[in-house]
C-alpha positions in Angstrom: -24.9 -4.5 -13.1 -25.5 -7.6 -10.9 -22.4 -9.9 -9.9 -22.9 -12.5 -11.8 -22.8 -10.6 -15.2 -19.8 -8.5 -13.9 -17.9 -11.1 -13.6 -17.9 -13.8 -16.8 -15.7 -16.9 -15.9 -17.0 -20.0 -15.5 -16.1 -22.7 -13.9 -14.7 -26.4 -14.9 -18.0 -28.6 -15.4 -18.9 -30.7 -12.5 -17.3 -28.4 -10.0 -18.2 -29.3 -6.3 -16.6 -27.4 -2.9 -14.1 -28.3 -1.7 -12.8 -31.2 -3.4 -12.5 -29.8 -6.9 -10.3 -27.2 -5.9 -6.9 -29.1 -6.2 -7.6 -30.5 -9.1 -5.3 -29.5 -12.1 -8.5 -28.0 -14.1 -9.5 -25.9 -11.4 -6.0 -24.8 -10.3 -5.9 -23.6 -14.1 -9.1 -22.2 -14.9 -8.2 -20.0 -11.0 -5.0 -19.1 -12.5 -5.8 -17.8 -15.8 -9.6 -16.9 -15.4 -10.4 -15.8 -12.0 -7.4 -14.4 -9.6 -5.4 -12.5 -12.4 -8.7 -10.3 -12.3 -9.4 -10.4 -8.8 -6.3 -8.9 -7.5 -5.9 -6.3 -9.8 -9.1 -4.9 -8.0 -7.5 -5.3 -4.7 -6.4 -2.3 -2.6 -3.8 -5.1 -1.1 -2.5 -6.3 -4.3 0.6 -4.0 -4.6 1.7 -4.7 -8.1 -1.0 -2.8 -9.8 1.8 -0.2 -11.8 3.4 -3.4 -13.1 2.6 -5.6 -15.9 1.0 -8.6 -14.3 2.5 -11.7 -16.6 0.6 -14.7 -14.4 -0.2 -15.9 -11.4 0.5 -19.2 -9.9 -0.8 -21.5 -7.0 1.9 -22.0 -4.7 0.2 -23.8 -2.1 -3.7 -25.0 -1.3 -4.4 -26.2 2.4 -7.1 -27.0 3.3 -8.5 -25.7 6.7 -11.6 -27.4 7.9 -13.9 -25.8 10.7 -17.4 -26.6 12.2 -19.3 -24.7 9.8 -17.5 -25.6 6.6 -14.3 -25.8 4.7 -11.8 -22.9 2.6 -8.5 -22.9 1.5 -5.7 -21.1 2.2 -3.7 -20.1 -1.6 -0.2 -19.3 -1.4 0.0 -17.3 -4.8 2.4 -16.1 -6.4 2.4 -12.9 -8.8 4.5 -12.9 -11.8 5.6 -9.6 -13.9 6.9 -8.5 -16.9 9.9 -7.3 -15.4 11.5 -7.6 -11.6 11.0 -10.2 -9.3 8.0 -12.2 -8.3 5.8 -11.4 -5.3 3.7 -13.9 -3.1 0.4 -12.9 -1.5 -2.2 -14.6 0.9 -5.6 -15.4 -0.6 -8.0 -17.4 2.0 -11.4 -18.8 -0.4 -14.2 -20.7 0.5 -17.6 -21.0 -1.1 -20.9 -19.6 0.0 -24.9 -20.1 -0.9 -26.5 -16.5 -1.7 -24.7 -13.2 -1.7 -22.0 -12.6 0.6 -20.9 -10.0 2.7 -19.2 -7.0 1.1 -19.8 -8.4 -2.7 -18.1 -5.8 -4.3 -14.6 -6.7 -2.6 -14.6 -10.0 -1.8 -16.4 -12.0 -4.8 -14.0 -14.0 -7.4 -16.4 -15.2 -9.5 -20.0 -17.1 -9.4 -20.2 -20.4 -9.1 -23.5 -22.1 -9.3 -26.0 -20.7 -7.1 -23.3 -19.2 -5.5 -20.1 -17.7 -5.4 -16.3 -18.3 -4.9 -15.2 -15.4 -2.5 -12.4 -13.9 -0.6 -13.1 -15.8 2.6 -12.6 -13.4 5.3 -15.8 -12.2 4.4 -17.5 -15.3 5.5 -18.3 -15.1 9.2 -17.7 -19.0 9.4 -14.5 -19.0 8.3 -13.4 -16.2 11.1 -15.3 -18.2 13.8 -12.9 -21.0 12.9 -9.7 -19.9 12.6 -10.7 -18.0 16.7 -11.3 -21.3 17.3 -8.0 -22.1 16.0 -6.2 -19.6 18.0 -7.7 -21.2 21.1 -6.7 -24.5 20.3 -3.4 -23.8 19.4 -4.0 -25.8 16.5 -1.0 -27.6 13.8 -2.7 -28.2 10.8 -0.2 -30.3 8.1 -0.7 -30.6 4.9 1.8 -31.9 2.0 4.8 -31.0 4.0 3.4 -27.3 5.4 2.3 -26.6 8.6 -0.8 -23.9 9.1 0.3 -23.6 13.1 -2.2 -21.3 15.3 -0.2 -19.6 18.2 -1.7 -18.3 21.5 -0.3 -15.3 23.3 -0.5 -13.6 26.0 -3.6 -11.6 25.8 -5.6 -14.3 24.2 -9.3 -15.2 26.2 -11.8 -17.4 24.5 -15.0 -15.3 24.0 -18.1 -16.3 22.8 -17.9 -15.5 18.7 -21.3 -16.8 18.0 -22.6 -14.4 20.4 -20.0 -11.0 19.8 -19.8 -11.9 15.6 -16.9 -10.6 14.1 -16.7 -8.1 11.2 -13.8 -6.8 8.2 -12.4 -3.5 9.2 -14.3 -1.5 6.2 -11.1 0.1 4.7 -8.6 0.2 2.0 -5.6 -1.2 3.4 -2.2 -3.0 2.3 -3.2 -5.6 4.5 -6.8 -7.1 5.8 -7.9 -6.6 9.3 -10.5 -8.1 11.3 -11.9 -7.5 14.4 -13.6 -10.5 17.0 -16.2 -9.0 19.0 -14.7 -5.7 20.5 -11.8 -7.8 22.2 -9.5 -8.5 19.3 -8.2 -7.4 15.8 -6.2 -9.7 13.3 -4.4 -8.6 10.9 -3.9 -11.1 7.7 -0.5 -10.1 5.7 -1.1 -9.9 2.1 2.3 -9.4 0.9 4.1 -12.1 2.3 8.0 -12.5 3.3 9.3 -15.6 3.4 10.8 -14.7 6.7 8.7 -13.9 10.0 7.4 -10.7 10.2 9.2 -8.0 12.0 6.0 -6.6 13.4 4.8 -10.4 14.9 8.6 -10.4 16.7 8.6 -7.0 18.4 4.8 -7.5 19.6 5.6 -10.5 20.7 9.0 -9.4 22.4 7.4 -6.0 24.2 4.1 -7.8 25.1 5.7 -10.9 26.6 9.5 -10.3 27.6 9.2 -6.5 28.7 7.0 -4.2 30.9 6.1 -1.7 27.9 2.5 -1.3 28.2 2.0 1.4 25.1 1.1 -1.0 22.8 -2.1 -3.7 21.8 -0.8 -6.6 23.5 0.2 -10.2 21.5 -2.5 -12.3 21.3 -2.0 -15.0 19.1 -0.1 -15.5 15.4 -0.6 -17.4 12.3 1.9 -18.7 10.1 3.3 -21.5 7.7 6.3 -23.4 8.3 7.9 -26.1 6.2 10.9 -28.3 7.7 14.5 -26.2 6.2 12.8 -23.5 5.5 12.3 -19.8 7.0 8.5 -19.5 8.6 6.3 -17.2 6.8 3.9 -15.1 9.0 0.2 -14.9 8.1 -1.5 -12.8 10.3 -1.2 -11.5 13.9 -3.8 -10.8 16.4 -3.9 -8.3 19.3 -6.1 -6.9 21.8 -8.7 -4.3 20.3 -7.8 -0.8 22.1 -9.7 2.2 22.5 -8.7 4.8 20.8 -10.3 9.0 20.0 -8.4 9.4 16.5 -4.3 9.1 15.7 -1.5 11.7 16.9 -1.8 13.0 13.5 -4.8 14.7 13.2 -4.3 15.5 17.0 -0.9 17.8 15.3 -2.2 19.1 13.2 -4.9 20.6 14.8 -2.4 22.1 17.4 -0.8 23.7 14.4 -3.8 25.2 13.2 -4.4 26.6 16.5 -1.1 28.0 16.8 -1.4 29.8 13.5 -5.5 31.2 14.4 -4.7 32.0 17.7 -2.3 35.1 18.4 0.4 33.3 16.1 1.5 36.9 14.8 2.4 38.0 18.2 3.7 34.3 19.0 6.1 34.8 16.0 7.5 38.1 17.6 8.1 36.2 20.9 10.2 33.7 19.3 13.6 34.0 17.4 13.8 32.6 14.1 15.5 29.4 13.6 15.5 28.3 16.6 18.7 25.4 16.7 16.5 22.3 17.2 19.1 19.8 16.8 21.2 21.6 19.6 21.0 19.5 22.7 22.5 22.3 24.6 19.8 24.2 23.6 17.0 22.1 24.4 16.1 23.6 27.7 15.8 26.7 26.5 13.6 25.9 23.5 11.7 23.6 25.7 11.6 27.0 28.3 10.4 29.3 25.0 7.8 26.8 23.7 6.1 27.3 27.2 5.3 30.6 26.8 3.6 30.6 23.4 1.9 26.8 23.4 -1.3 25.6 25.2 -0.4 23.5 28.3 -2.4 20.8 26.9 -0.6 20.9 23.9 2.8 21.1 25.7 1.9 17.7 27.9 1.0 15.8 24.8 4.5 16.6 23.0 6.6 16.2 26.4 4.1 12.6 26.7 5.1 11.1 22.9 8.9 12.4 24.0 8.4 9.8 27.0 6.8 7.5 25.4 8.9 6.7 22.9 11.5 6.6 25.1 10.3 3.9 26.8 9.5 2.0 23.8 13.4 2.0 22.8 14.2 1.4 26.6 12.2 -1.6 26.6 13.7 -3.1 23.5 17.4 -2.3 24.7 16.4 -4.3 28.1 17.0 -7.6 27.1 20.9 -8.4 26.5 19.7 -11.8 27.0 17.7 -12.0 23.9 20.0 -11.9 20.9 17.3 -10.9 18.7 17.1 -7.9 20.8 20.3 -7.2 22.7 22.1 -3.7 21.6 25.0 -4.2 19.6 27.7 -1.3 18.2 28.4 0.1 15.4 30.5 -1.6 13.1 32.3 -1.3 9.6 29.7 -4.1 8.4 26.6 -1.6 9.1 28.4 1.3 7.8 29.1 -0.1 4.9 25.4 -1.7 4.5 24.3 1.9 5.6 26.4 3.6 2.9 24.9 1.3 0.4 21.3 1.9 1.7 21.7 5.6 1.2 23.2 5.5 -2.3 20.2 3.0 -3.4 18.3 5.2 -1.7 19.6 8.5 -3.5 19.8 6.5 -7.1 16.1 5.3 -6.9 14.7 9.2 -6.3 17.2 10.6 -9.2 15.3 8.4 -11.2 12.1 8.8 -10.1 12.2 12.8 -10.1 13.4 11.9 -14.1 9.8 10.7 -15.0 7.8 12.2 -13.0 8.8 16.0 -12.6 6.2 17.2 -14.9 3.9 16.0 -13.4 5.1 18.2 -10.0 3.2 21.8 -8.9 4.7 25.4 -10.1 5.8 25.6 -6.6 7.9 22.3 -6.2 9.4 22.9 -9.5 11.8 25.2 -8.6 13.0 23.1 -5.7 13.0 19.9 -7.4 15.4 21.5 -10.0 17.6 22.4 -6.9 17.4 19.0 -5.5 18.4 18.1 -8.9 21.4 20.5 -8.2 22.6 19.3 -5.1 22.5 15.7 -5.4 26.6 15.7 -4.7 26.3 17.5 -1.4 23.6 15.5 0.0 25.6 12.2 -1.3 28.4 13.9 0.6 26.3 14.3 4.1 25.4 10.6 3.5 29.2 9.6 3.5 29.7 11.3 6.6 28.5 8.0 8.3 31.9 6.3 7.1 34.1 9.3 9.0 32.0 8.7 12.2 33.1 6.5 14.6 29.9 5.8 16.9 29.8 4.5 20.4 26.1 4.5 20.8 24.3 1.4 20.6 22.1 0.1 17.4 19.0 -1.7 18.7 15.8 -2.9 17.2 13.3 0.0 16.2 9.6 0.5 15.8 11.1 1.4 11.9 8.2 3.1 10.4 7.8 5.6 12.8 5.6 8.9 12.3 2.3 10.3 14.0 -0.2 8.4 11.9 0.9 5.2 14.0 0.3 6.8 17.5 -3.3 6.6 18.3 -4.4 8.9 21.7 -6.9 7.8 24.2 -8.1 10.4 26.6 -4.7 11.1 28.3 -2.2 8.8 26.8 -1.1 6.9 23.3 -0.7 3.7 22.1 2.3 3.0 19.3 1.0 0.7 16.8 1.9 -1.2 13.3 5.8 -2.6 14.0 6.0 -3.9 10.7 9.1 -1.6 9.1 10.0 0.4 6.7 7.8 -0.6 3.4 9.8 -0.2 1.0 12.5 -2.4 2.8 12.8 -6.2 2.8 12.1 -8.2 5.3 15.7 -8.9 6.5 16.4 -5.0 6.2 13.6 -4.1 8.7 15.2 -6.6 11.2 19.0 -4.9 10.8 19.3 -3.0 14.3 19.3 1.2 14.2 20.1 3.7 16.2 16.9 4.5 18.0 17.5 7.8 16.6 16.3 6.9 13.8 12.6 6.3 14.9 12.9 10.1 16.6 14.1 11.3 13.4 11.1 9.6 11.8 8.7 11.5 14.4 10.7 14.9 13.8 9.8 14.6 9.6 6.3 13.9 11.1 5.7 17.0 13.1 6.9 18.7 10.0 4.8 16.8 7.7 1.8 17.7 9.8 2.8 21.3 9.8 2.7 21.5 5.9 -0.2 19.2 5.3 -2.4 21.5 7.6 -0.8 24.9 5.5 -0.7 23.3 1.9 -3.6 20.4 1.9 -5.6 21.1 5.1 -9.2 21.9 5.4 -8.2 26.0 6.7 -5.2 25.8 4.1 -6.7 28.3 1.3 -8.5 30.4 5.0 -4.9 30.3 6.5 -2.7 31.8 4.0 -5.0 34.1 3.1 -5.5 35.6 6.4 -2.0 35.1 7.9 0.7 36.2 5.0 3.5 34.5 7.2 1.4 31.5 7.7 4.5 29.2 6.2 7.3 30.9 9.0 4.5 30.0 12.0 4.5 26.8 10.5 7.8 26.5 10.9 8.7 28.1 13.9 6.0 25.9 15.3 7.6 22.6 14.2 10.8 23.9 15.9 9.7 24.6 19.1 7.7 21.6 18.9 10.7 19.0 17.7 12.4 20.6 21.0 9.9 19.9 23.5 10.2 16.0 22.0 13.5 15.4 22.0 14.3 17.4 25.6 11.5 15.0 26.5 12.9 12.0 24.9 16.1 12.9 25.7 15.2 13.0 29.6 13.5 9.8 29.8 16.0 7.8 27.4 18.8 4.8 29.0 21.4 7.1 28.2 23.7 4.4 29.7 22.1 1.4 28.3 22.6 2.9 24.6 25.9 4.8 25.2 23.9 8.3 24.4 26.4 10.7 25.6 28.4 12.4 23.4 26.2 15.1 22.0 28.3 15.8 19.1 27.4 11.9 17.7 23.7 12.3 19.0 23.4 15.7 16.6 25.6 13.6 13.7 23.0 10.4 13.6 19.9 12.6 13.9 20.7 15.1 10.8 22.0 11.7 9.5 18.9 10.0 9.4 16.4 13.2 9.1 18.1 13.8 5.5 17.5 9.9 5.0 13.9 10.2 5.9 13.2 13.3 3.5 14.8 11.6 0.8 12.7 8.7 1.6 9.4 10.3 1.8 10.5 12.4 -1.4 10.1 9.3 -3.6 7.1 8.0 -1.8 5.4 11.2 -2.7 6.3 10.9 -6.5 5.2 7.5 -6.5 1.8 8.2 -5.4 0.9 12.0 -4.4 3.2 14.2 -6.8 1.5 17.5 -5.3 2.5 16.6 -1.9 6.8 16.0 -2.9 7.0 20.0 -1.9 6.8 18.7 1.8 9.6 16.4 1.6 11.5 18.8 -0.9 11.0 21.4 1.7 12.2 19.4 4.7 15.6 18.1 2.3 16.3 21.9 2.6 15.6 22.6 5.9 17.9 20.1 7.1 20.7 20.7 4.8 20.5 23.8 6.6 21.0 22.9 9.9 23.9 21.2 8.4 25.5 24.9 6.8 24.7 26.2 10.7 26.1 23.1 12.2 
């Protein structure tokens, strides 16, 4: 089927690009014919499970370059039920097919067609340009301003093209020559981004180094009103594949290799969360893991230590300064957890059917101990914390850690996404983030068993295949946090009583399973036996507590 006939609006008669574009028929005719359509194809558009009532033009500006002219839409999305959503839509007109027609064609016009315009290479050689002017475009009251950081150099685009990252993705990234990749926010916030601000912050006001440095920003601004962030740009880094393959791979390893005889070596349930112990573990894990593997859990230990060093460094900076623990963020944190709680309860409701033979059983005991876990949760209203709360990477877990030759780099500082914007700026104990990395290594542990490429080899060779697995996250999750735990500011964050430290960690673990237990009934039903696994593991590490 050729594009044209797949696609069956047509447009107002006398149309001509780009002055017909803000006229009331073609605002109309994009509204009700054309985007509606279009985003429901998009791997961006989030509100595909929802009923889709309309969509609206917020905002048209107009951005002209040397080699043409687009817009940039403001549009919002309109449902059935719950609240409205806004997403970023750049269009522009081209002659001829386009690149990549299958994603980024709205509909034909003439002898040409109306199309996503980050697939027109014009359209990313201006807005580089842009960026290297620093330029304030105004329009109607907005402001399209183009920021320069700190890792921005003016290369030749004509020369070194630029290309979409070929990828379903909740956002859209590009890359400019092999220097730079921007990343255009979909979704937007009508606050900045968390992920522009902490860039920006460890690029420019620290000496962290483990991250694609700031190189320049996009984003709307209107006088009395809260910027909204567009895109963000940083340098392009090397990379061999993400910490999360690299995991897994160790655990398969561990299991192939000897891991019956390792299993003898080591006791069972080993107390992870015991910082006394952590020497010992760390001591254990030596004698049955590969020194390789061993330097590149001691190196993620250090380096995320560092990161949450380098944003407690700046007491200067009140959007980064540490700050205590108050009744205010207990309250907003026992409030979190019982949303958090309420929202799976009802999630498990429609969806258990749907779950394997083997999650059953533990989703009916999830089901069971709904009071206890609500109980653990309350526990943060009988602490009394002297650590410090600081801002965190938020979203924190192996698959944004890439590894390059002997080191990593920490990527995507957006947040949590199923959080709002404001949440994902609320300062956390860093502990959180490690917690986040410990539900990783277990995640990897039970991918690699349940869904991996060996999984069906595995079990069928080694019959305790699931106790490696575990006793390998454990000895894992110790080498980490003796790691983390040796290169962390203890005085900068007021990390010294161990008693809180084990508290905030089982604290937010239990969060994080509960979490990821409704992410996987929202989209990967046979995968909620990781996250139902993991709530049981920790609750009990809180029975040996």
């Amino acid at each position: 089927m050729s594009i044209a006939n797949s696609l069956s609006a047509s447009a107002p008669s006398h149309f001509s690009w780009p002055s017909s574009l803000p006229k009331p028929e073609t605002v109309a005719w994009l509204q009700e014919a054309v985007l509606p359509a279009y985003f429901k194809k998009c791997r961006w558009f989030a509100g595909k499970a929802r009923r889709l009532k309309e969509v609206r033009i917020k905002q048209s500006l107009l951005f002209d370059y040397a080699a043409g002219s687009s817009y940039i839409l403001i549009v919002d999305a309109y449902y059935r039920t719950g609240k409205l959503e806004q997403y970023l839509l750049p269009v522009t007109y081209v002659p001829g097919t386009p690149e990549s027609p299958e994603k980024s064609v709205l509909c034909p016009l003439g002898k040409g067609f109306l199309i996503d315009a980050v697939y027109a290479p014009a359209f990313r050689a201006g807005l580089f340009e842009a960026f290297g002017q620093q330029a304030h475009l105004q329009e109607s009251g907005f402001t399209l301003a183009f920021e320069k950081g700190i890792a921005f150099e003016q290369i030749d685009i004509q020369k070194l093209g630029s290309r979409v990252l070929n990828a379903d993705q909740s956002n859209t990234s590009l890359f400019f020559g092999e220097h730079f990749f921007f990343k255009f926010y979909r979704k937007l916030f009508r606050l900045t981004n968390p992920e522009l601000e902490v860039v920006r912050f460890l690029s420019e006001q620290t000496n962290f180094k483990q991250i694609p440095t700031y190189a320049a920003s996009l984003s709307l601004h209107k006088a009395g009103t809260s910027e909204i962030t567009l895109g963000i740009m940083q340098q392009k880094v090397a990379s061999q594949g993400d910490a999360w393959a690299l995991f897994q791979e160790q655990l398969t390893r561990f299991i192939e290799q000897d891991g019956l005889e390792k299993l003898q070596a080591i006791p069972q349930n080993l107390p992870y969360l015991d910082l006394a112990q952590l020497e010992a573990n760390a001591n254990l894990a030596a004698k049955v893991l590969d020194t390789q593997e061993m330097k590149w859990i001691d190196l993620l230990g250090q380096r995320t230590a560092e990161m949450h060093n380098a944003l407690a460094s700046r007491k200067d900076v009140a959007a980064f300064a540490p700050v205590a623990f108050d009744a205010d963020y207990q309250d907003w944190l026992s409030g979190h957890f019982d949303r958090l709680l309420e929202k799976r309860q009802q999630l498990l409701g429609d969806v258990q059917q749907h779950l394997s033979a083997q999650a059953q059983p533990l989703a009916r005991k999830f089901q069971e101990q709904i009071d206890l876990i609500r109980a653990h949760f309350e526990h943060i209203q009988q602490l009394a914390p002297v650590s410090k709360r600081i801002r965190i990477h938020g979203d924190y877990h192996l698959g944004q850690v890439l590894y390059h030759q002997n080191d990593y780099i920490i990527l995507d500082f957006e947040g949590e996404p199923e959080s709002s914007i404001s949440d994902r700026k609320i300062k956390h104990s860093p502990l959180k983030d490690v917690a986040g990395m410990l539900r990783s290594f277990h995640y990897a542990a039970y991918v690699a068993l349940y869904f991996g490429p060996k999984a069906a080899a595995i079990k069928q060779k080694h019959p305790k295949a699931e106790q490696l697995a575990e006793t390998w996250f454990q000895l894992v999750a110790s080498v980490y946090l003796k790691s983390y735990f040796t290169q962390i500011n203890r005085d900068a964050l007021s990390l010294h009583a161990s008693a809180e430290v084990e508290a905030l960690l089982r604290l937010h673990l239990l969060e994080k399973a509960v979490y990821e237990f409704g992410y996987e009934l929202n989209g990967r039903p046979d995968w909620a036996i990781i996250p139902l696994k993991g709530i049981q593991q920790i609750l009990g590490e809180y029975q040996n507590e």
